[in-house]
C-alpha positions as CSV (number, residue, x, y, z in Angstrom):
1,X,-11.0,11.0,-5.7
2,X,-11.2,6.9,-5.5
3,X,-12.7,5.8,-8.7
4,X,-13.7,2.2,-8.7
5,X,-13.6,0.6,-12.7
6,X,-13.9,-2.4,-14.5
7,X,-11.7,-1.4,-17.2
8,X,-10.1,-4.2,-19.2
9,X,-6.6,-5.0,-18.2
10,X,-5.7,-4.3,-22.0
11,X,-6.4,-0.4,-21.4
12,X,-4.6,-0.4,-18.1
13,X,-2.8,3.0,-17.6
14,X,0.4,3.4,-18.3
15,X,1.5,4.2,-14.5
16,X,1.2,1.5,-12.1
17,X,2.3,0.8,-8.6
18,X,1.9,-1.9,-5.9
19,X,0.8,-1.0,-2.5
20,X,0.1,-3.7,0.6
21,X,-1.9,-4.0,4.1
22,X,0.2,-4.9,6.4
23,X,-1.0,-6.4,9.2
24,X,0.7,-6.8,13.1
25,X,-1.8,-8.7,15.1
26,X,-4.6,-6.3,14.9
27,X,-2.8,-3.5,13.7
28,X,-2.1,-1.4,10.4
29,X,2.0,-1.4,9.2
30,X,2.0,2.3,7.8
31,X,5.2,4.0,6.1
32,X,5.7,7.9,7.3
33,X,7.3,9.5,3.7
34,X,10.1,11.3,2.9
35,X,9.4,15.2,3.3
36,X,11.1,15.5,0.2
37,X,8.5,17.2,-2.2
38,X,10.0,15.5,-5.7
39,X,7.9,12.2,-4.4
40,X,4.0,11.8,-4.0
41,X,2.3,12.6,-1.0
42,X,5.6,13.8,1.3
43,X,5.6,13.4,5.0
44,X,2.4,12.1,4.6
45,X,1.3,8.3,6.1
46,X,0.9,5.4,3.6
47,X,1.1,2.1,2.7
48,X,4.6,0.4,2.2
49,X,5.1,-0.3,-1.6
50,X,5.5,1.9,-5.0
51,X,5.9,2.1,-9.0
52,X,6.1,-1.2,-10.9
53,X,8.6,-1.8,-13.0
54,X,7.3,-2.4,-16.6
55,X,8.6,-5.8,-16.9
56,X,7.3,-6.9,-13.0
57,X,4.2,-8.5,-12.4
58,X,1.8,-6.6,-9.1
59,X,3.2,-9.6,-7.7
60,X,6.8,-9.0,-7.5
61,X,6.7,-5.6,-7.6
62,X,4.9,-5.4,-4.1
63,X,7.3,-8.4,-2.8
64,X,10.0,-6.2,-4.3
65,X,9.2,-3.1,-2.9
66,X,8.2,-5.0,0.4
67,X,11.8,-6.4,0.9
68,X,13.7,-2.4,-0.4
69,X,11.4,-0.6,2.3
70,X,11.4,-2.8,4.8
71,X,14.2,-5.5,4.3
72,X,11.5,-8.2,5.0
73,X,9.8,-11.0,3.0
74,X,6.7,-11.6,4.0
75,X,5.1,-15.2,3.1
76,X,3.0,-14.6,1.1
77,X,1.0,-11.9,-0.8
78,X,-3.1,-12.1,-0.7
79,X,-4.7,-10.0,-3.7
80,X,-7.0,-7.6,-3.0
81,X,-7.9,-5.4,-5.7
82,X,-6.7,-2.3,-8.2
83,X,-8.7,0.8,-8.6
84,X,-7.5,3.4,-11.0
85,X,-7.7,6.7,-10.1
86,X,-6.4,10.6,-11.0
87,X,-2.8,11.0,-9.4
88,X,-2.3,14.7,-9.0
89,X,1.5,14.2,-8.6
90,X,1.5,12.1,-11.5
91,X,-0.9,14.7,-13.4
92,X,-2.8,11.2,-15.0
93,X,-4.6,7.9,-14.3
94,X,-3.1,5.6,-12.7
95,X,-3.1,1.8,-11.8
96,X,-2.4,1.2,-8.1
97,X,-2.6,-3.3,-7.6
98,X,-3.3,-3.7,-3.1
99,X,-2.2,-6.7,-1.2
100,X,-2.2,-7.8,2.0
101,X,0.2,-10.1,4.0
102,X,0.4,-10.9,7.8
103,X,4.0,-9.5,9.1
104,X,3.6,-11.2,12.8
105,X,6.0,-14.0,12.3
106,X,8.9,-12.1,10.6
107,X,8.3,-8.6,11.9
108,X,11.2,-8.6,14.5
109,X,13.9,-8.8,11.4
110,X,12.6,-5.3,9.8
111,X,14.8,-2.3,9.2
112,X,13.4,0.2,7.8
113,X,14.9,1.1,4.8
114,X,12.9,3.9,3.1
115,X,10.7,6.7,4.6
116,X,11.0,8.6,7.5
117,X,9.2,6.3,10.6
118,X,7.4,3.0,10.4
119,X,3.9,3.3,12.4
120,X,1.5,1.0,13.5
121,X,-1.8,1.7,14.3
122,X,-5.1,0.6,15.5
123,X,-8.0,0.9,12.8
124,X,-9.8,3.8,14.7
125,X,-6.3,5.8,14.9
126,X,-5.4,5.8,10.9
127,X,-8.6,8.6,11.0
128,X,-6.9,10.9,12.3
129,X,-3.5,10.5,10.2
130,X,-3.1,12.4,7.1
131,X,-2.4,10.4,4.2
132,X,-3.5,9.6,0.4
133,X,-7.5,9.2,0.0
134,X,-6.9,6.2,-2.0
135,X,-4.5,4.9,0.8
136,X,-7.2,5.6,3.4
137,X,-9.9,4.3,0.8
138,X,-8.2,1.3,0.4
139,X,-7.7,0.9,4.8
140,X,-11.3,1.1,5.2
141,X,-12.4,-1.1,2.8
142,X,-10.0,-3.8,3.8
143,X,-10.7,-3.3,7.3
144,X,-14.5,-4.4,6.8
145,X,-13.6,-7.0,4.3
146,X,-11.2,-8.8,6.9
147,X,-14.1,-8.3,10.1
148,X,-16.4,-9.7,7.5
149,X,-14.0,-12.8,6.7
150,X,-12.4,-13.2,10.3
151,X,-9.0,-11.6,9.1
152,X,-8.8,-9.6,12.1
């Protein structure tokens, strides 16, 4: 379950990761996972991104992870939000930082790099795909923040 917080950034959890929307024209830049089950949520839809390393900022670990998934380099990361929340794979609390970056300009020079397909969808398709609640969550509550700021 998605639990929204205030917490102060001094009792951050000790787990953290970096997760962004991407968006191609009008659609949703989703990462099919490995199948292996030693990783969260296998063979399950997601957004691109992953742990930060402790010394990173979100920032560069979401440009970092950005660049080993997908061998792009988006221009630039917008901040959304964090939400902690109970990772069953992780067994604890953890700090997931979203972004969001437009991949239209640079999306011809991706290779996928990690995961087992690249997808993208429309909004009303990503229902019907099984991935992470906090994944979907985070989907749906970018997708009426951008219609409500002329994002998409």
């Amino acid at each position: 379950m998605l639990r929204k917080t205030n917490k102060s950034l001094l009792n951050a959890p000790n787990i953290q990761s970096a997760h962004a929307v991407l968006l191609l024209g009008e659609k949703y830049v989703l990462q099919l996972r490995d199948s292996n089950p030693d990783i969260a949520a296998p063979g399950q839809w997601s957004l691109f991104g992953g742990m930060k390393k402790t010394d990173e900022t979100p920032l560069e670990a979401i440009s970092r992870e950005i660049h080993e998934e997908l061998s792009i380099q988006p221009a630039g990361f917008h901040y959304l939000w964090f939400a902690d929340y109970f990772a069953a794979f992780e067994e604890e609390v953890i700090r997931s930082w979203f972004f969001f970056a437009d991949v239209n300009f640079i999306w011809a020079e991706h290779k996928l790099l990690e995961g087992q397909s690249v997808g993208k969808f429309h909004f009303k398709e990503i229902s019907d795909l099984e991935m992470p609640v906090v994944m979907r969550t985070t989907i749906e509550r970018f997708h009426q923040f951008a219609k409500e700021n002329d994002i998409i």
